[in-house]
NUMARMI-482575 format. One record per residue: chain; x, y, z of N, C-alpha, C in turn; residue number from 1; residue in three letters. Coordinates in Angstrom, 2 decimals. Atoms other than C-alpha are relative to their C-alpha. Layout:
// residues N
+--------+---------+---------+---------+---------+---------+---------+---------+---------+---------+-----+--------+
| chaine |      nu |      nv |      nw |     cau |     cav |     caw |      cu |      cv |      cw | num | residu |
+--------+---------+---------+---------+---------+---------+---------+---------+---------+---------+-----+--------+
|      A |       X |       Y |       Z |       X |       Y |       Z |       X |       Y |       Z | NUM |    ALA |
...
+--------+---------+---------+---------+---------+---------+---------+---------+---------+---------+-----+--------+
END
This chain:
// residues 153
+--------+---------+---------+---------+---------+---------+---------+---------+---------+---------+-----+--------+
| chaine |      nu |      nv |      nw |     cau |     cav |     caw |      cu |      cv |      cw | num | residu |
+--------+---------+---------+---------+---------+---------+---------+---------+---------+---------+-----+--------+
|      A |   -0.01 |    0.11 |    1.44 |   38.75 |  -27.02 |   26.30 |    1.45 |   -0.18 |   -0.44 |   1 |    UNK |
|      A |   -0.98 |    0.29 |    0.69 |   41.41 |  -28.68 |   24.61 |    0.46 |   -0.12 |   -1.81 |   2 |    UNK |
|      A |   -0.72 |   -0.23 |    1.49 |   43.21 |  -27.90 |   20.72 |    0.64 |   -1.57 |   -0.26 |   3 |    UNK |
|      A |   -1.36 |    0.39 |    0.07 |   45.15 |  -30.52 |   19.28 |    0.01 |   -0.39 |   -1.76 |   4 |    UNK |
|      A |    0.00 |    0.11 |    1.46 |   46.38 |  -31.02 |   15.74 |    0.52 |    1.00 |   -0.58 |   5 |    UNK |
|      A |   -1.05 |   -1.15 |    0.88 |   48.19 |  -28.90 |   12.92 |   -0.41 |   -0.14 |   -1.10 |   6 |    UNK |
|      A |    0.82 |    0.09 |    0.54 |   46.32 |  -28.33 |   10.17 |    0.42 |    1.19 |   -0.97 |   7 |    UNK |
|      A |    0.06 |   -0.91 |    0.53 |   46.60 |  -26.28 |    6.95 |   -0.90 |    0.49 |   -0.63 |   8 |    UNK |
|      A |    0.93 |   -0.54 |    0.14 |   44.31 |  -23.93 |    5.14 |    0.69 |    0.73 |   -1.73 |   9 |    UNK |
|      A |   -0.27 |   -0.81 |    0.67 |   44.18 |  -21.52 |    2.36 |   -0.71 |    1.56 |    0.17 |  10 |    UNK |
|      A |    0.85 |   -1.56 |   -0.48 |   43.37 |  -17.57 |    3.00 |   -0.43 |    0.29 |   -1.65 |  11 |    UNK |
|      A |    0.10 |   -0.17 |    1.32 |   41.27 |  -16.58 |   -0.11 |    0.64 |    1.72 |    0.03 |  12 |    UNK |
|      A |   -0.40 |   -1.31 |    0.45 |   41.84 |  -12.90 |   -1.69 |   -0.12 |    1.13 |    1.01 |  13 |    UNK |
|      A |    0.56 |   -0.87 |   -0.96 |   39.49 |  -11.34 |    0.93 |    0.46 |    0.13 |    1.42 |  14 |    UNK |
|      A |   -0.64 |    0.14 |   -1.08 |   41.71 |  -12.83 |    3.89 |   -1.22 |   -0.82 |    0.69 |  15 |    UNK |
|      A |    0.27 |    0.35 |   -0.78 |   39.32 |  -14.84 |    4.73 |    0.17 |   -1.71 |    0.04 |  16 |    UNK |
|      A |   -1.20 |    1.42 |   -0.05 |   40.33 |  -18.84 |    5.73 |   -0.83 |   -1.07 |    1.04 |  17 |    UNK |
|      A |    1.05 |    0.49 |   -0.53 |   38.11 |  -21.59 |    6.86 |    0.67 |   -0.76 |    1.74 |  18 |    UNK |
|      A |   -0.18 |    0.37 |   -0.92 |   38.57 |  -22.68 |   10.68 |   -0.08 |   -1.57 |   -0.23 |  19 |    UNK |
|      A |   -0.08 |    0.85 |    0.76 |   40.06 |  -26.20 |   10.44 |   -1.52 |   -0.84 |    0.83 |  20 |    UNK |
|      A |    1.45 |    0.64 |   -0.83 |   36.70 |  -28.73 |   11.40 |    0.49 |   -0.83 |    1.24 |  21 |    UNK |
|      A |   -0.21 |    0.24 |   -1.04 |   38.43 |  -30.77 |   14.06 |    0.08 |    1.16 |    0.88 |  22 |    UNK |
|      A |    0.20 |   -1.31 |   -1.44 |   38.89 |  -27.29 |   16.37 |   -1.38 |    0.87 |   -0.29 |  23 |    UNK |
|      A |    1.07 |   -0.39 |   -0.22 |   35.48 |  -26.26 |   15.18 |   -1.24 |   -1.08 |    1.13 |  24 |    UNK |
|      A |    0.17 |    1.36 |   -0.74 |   34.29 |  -29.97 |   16.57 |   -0.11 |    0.86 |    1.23 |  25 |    UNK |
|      A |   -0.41 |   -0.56 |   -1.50 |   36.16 |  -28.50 |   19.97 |   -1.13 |    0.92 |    0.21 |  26 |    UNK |
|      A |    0.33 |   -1.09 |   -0.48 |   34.53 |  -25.13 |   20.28 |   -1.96 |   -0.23 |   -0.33 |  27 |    UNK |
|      A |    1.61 |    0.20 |   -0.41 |   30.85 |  -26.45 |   19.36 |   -0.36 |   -0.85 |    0.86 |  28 |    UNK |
|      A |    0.01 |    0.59 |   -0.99 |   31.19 |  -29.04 |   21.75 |    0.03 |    0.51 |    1.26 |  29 |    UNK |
|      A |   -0.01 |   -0.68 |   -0.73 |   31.87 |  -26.42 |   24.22 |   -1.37 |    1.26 |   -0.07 |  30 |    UNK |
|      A |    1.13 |   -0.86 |    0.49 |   29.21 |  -23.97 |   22.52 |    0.74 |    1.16 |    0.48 |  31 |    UNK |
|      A |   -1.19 |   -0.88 |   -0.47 |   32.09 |  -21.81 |   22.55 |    0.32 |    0.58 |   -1.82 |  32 |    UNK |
|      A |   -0.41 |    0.25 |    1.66 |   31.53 |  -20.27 |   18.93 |    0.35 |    1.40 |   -0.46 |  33 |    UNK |
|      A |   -0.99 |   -1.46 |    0.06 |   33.12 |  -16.47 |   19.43 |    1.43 |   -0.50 |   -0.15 |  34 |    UNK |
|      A |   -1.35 |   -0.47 |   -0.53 |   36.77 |  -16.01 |   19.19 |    0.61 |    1.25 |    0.17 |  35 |    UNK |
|      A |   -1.25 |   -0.95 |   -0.17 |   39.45 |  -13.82 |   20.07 |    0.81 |    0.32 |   -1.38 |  36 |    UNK |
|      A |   -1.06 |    0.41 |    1.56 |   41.83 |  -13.08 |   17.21 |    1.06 |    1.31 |    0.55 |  37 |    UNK |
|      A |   -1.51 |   -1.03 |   -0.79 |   45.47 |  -10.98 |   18.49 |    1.03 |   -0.79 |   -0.41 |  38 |    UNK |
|      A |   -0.94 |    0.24 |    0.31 |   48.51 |  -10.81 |   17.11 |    0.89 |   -0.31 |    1.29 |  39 |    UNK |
|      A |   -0.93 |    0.66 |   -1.25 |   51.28 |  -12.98 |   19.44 |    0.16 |    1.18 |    0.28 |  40 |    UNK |
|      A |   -0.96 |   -0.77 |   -0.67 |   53.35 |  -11.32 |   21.97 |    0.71 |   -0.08 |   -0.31 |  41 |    UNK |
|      A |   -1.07 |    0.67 |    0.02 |   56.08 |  -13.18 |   21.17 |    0.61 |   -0.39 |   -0.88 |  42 |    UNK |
|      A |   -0.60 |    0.30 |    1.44 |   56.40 |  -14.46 |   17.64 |   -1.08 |    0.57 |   -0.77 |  43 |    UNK |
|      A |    0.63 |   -0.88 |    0.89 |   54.96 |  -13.30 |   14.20 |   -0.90 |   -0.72 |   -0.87 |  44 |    UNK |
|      A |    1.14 |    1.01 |    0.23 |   51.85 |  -15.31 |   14.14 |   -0.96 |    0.64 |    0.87 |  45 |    UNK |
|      A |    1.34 |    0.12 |   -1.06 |   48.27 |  -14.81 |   15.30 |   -0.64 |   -0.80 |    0.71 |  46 |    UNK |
|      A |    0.42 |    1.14 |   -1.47 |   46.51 |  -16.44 |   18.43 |   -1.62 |    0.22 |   -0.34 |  47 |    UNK |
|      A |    0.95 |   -0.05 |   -0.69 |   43.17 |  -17.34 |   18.56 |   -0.44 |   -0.47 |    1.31 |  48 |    UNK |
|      A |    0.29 |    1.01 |   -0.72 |   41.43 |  -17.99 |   21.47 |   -1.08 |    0.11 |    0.41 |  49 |    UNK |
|      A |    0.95 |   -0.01 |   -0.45 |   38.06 |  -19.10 |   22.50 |   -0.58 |    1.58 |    1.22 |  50 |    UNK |
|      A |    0.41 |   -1.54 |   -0.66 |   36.17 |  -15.91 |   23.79 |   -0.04 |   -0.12 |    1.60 |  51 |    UNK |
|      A |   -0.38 |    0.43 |   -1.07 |   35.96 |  -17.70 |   27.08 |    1.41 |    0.17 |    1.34 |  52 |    UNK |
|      A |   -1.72 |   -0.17 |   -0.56 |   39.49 |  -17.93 |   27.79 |    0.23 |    1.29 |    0.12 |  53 |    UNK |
|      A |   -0.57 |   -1.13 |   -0.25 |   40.17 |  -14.45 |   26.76 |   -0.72 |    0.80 |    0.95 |  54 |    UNK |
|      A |    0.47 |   -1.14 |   -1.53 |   38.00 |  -13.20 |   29.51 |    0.36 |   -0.27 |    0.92 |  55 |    UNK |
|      A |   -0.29 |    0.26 |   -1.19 |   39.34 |  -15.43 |   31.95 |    1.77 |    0.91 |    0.30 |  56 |    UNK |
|      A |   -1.85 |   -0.46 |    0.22 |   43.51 |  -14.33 |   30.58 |   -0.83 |    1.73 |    0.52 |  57 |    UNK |
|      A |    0.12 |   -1.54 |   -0.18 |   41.72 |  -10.59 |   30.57 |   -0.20 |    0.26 |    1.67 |  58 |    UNK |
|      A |    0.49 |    0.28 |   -1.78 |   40.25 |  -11.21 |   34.50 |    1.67 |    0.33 |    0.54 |  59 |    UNK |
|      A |   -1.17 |    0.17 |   -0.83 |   43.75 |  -12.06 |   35.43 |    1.02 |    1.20 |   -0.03 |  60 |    UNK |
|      A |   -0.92 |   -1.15 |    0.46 |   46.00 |   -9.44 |   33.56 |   -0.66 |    1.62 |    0.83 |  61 |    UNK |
|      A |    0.82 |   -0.86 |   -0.83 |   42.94 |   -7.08 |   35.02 |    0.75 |    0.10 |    1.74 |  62 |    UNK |
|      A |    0.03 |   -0.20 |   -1.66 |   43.47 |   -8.00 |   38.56 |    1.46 |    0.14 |    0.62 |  63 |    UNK |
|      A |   -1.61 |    0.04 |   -0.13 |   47.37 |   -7.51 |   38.48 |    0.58 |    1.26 |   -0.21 |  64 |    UNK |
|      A |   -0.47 |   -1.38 |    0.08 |   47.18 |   -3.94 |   37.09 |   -0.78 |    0.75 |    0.87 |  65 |    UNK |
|      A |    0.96 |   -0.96 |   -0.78 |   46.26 |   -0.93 |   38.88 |   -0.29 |    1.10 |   -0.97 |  66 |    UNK |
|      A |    0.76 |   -1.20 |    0.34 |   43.52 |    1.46 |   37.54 |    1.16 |    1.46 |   -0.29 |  67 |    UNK |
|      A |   -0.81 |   -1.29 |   -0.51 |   45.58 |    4.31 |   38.80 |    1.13 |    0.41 |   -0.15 |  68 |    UNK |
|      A |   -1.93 |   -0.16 |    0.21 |   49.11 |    3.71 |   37.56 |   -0.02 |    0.04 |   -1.42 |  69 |    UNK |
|      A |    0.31 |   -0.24 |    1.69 |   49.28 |    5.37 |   33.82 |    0.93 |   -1.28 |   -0.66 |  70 |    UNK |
|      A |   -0.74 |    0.74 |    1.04 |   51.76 |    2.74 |   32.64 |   -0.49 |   -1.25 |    0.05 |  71 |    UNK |
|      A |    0.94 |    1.55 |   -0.15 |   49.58 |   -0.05 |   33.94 |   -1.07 |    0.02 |   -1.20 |  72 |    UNK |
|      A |    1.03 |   -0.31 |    0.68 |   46.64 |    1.72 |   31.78 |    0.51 |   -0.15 |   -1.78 |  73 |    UNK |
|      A |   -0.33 |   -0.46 |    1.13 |   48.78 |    2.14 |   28.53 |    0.24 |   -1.72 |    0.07 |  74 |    UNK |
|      A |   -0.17 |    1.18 |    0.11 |   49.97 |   -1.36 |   28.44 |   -1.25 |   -0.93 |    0.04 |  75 |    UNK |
|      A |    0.92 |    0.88 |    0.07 |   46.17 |   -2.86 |   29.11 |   -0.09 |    0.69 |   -1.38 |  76 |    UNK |
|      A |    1.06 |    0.15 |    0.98 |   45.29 |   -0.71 |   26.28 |    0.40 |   -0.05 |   -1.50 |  77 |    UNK |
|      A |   -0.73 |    0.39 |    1.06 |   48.42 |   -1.70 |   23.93 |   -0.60 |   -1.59 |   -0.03 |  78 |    UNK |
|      A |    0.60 |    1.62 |    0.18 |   46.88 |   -5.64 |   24.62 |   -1.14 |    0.02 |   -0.32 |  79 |    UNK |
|      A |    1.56 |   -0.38 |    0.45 |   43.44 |   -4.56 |   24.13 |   -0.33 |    1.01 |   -1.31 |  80 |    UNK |
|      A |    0.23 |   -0.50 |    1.04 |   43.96 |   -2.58 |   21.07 |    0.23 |   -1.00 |   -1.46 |  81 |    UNK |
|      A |   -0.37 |    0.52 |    1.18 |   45.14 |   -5.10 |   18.64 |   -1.28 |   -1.67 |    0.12 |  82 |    UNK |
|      A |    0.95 |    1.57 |    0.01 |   42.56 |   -8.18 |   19.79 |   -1.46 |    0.92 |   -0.57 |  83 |    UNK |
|      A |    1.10 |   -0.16 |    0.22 |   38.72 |   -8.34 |   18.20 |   -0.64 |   -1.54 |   -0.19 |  84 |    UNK |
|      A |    0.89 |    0.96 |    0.40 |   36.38 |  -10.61 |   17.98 |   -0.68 |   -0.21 |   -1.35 |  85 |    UNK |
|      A |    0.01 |    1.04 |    1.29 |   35.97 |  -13.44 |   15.18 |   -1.01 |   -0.74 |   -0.35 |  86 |    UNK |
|      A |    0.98 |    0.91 |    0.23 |   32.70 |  -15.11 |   14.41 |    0.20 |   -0.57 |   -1.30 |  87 |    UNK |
|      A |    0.04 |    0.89 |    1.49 |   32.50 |  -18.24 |   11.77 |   -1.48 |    0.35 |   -0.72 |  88 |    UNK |
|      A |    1.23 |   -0.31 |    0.70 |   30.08 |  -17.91 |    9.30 |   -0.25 |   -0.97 |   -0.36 |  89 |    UNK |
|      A |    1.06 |    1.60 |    0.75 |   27.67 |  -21.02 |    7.98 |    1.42 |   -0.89 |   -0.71 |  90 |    UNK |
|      A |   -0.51 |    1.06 |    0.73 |   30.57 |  -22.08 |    6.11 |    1.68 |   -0.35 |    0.74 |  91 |    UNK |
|      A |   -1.43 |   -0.06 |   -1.16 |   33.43 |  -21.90 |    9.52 |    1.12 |    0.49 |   -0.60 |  92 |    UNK |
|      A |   -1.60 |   -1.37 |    0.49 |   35.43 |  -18.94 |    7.75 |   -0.35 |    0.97 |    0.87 |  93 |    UNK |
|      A |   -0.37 |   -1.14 |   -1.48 |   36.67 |  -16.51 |    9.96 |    0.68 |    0.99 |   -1.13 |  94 |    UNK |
|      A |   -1.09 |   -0.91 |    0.53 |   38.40 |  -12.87 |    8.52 |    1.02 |    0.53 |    0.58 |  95 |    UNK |
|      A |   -1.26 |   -0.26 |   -0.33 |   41.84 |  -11.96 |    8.73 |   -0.12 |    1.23 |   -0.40 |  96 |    UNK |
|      A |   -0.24 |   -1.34 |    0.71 |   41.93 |   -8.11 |    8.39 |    1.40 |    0.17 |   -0.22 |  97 |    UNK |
|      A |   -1.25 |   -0.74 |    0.86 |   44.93 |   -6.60 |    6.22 |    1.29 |    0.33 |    1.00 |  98 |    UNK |
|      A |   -0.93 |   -0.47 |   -0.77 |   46.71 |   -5.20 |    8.86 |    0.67 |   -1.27 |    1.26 |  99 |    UNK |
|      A |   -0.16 |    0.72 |   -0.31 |   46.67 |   -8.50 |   10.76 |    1.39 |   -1.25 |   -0.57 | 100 |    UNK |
|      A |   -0.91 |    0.65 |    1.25 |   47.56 |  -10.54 |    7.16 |    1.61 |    0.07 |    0.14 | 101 |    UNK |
|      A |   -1.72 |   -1.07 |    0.37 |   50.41 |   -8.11 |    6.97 |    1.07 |   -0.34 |    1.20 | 102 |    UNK |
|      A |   -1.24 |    0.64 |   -1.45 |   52.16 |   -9.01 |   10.60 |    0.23 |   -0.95 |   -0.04 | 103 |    UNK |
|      A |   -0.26 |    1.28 |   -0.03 |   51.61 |  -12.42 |   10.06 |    0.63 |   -0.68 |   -1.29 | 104 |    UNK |
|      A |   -0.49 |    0.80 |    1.37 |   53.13 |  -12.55 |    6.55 |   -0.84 |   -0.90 |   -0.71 | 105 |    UNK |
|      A |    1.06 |    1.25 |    0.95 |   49.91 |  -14.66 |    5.26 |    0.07 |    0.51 |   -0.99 | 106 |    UNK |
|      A |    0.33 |   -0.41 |    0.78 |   49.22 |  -14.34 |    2.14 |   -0.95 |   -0.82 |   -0.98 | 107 |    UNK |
|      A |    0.63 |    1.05 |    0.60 |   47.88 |  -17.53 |    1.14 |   -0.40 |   -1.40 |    0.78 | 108 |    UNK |
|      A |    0.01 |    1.31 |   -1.31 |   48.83 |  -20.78 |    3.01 |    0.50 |    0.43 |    1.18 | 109 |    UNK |
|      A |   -0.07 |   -0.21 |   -1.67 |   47.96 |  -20.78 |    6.61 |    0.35 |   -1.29 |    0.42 | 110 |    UNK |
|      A |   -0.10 |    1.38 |   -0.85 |   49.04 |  -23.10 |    9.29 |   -0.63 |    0.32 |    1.46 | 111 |    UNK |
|      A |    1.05 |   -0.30 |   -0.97 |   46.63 |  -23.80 |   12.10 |    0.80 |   -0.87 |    1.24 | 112 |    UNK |
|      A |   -0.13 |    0.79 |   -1.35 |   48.61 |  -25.00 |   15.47 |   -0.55 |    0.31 |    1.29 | 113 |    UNK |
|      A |    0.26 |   -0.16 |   -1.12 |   47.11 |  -25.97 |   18.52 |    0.64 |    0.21 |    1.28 | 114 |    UNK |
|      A |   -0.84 |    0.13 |   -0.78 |   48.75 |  -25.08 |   21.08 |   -1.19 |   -0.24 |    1.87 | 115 |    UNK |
|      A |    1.13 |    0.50 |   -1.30 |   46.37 |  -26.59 |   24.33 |   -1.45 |    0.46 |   -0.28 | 116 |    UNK |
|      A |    1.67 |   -0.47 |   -0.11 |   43.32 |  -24.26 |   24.77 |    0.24 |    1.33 |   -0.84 | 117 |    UNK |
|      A |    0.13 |   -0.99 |    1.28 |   44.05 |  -21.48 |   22.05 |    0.87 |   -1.12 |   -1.40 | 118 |    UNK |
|      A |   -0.59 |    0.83 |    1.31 |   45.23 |  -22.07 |   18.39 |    0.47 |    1.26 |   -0.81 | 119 |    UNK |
|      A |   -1.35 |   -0.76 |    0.89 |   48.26 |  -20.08 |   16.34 |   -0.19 |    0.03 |   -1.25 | 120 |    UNK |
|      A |    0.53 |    0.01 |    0.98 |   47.74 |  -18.84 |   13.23 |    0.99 |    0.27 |   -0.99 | 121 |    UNK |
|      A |   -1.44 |   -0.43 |    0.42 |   51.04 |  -18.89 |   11.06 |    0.10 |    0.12 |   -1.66 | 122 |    UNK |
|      A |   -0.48 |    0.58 |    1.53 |   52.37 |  -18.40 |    7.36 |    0.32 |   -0.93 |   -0.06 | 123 |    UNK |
|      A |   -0.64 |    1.67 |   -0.13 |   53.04 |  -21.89 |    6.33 |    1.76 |    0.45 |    0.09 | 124 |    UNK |
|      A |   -1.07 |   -0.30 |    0.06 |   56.33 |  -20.63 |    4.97 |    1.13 |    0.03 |    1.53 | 125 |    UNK |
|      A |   -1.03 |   -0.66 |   -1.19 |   57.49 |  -18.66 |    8.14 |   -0.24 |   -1.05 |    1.35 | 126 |    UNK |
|      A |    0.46 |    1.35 |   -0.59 |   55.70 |  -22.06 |   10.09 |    1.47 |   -0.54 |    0.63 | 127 |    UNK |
|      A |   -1.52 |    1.82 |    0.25 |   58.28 |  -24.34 |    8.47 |    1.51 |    1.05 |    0.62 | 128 |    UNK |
|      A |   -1.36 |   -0.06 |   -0.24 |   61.38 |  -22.02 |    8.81 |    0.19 |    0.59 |    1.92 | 129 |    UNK |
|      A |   -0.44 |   -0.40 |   -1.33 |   60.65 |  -21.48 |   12.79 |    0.05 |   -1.41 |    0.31 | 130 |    UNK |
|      A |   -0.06 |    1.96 |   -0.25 |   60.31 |  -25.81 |   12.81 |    1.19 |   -0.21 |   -0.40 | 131 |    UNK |
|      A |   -1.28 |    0.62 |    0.43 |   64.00 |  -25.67 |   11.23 |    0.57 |    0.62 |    0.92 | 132 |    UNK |
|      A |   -1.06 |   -0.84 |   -1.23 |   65.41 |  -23.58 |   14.34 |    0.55 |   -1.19 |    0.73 | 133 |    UNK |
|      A |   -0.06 |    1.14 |   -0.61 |   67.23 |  -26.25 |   16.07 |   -0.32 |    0.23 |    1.82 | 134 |    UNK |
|      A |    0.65 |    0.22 |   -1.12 |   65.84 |  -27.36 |   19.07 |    0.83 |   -0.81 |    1.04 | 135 |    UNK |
|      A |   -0.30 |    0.94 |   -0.81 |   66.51 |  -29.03 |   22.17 |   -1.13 |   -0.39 |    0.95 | 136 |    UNK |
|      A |    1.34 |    0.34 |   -1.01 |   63.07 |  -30.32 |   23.12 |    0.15 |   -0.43 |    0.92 | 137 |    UNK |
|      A |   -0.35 |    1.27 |   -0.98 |   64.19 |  -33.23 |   24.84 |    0.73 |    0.33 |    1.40 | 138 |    UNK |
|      A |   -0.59 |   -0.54 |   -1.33 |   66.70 |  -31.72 |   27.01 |   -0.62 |    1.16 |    0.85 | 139 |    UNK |
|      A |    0.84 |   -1.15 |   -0.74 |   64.50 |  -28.50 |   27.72 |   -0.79 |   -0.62 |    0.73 | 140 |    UNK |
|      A |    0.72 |    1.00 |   -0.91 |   61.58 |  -31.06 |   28.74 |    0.75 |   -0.28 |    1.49 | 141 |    UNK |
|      A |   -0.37 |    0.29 |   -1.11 |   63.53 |  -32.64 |   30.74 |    0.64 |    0.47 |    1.47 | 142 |    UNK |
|      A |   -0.05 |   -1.15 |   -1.31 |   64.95 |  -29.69 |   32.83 |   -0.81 |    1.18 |    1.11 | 143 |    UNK |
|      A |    1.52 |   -0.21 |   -0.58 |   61.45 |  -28.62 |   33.22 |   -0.84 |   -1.00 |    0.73 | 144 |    UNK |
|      A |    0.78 |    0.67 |   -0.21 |   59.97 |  -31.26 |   34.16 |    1.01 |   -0.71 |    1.48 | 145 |    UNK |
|      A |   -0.89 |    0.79 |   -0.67 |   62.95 |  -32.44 |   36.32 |   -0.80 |   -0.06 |    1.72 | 146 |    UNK |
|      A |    0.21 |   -0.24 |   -0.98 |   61.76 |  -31.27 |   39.80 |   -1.77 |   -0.14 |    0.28 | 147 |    UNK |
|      A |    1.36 |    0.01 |   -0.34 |   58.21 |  -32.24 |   39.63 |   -0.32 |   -1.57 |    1.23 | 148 |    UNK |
|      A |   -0.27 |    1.27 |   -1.18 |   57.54 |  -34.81 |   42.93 |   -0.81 |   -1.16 |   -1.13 | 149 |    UNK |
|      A |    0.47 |    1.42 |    0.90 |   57.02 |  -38.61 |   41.49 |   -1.04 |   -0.28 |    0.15 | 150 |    UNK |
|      A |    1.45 |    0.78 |   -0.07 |   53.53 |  -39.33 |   42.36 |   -0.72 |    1.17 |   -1.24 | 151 |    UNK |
|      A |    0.49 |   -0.90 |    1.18 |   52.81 |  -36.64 |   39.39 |    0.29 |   -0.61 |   -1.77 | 152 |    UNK |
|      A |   -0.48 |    0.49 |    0.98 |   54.73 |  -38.37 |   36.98 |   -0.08 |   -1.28 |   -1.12 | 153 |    UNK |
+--------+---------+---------+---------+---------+---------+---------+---------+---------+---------+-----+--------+
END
């Protein structure tokens, strides 16, 4: 299952904000019509991701910790405390609870990026001013990508 596109929205009063229809397209095409909903790791935006995925990401993170080691246990259950599951309703709105809203700075306009097989859920605002960070796509690409053998390329 593949995302692609960037897409904006509006969250009404209640927080809740219609899933855009091209990535609903995706996920009924898959019959993939749960999500995930968790605040990033990393930046100050929410992730969805097909309920699918997050069992396969959960499988993996699973099979890497041990049962038996308390700091392994506290850390599954700091990643597993902030995700829940998201169903659309007849009219492909999903809810943003308050405490979610509130990390992600929404308040109104959302921005919906795909990023492959999940999709990012951002203030437009705080969107645009992480798109003005200057970048070096081009050269990062290319130092990533440098060492991959040529019959890939």
């Amino acid at each position: 299952m593949r995302f692609i596109g960037d897409y904006s929205a509006k969250a009404d009063a209640k927080g809740r904000v219609f899933l855009p229809a091209p990535f609903r397209r995706v996920l009924e095409a898959d019959k993939e019509m749960r999500l995930v909903l968790r605040t990033d790791l990393f930046q100050k935006c929410l992730v969805l991701y097909p309920e699918g995925l997050w069992n396969e990401m959960l499988d993996m993170l699973r099979a890497r910790l041990n049962r038996w080691d308390g700091r392994h246990q506290h850390l599954l259950r700091l990643f597993l405390e902030d995700a829940e599951i998201v169903e659309l309703d007849k009219n492909g709105r999903f809810l943003i609870n308050k405490r979610k809203l509130k990390f992600a700075g929404i308040s109104q306009d959302v921005r919906f990026l795909a990023i492959d097989d999940h999709i990012e859920v951002w203030d437009k605002s705080r969107f645009e001013s992480v798109l003005k960070e200057p970048s070096n796509l081009g050269e990062d690409l290319q130092e990533i990508m440098a060492d991959l053998p040529s019959n890939l390329i």
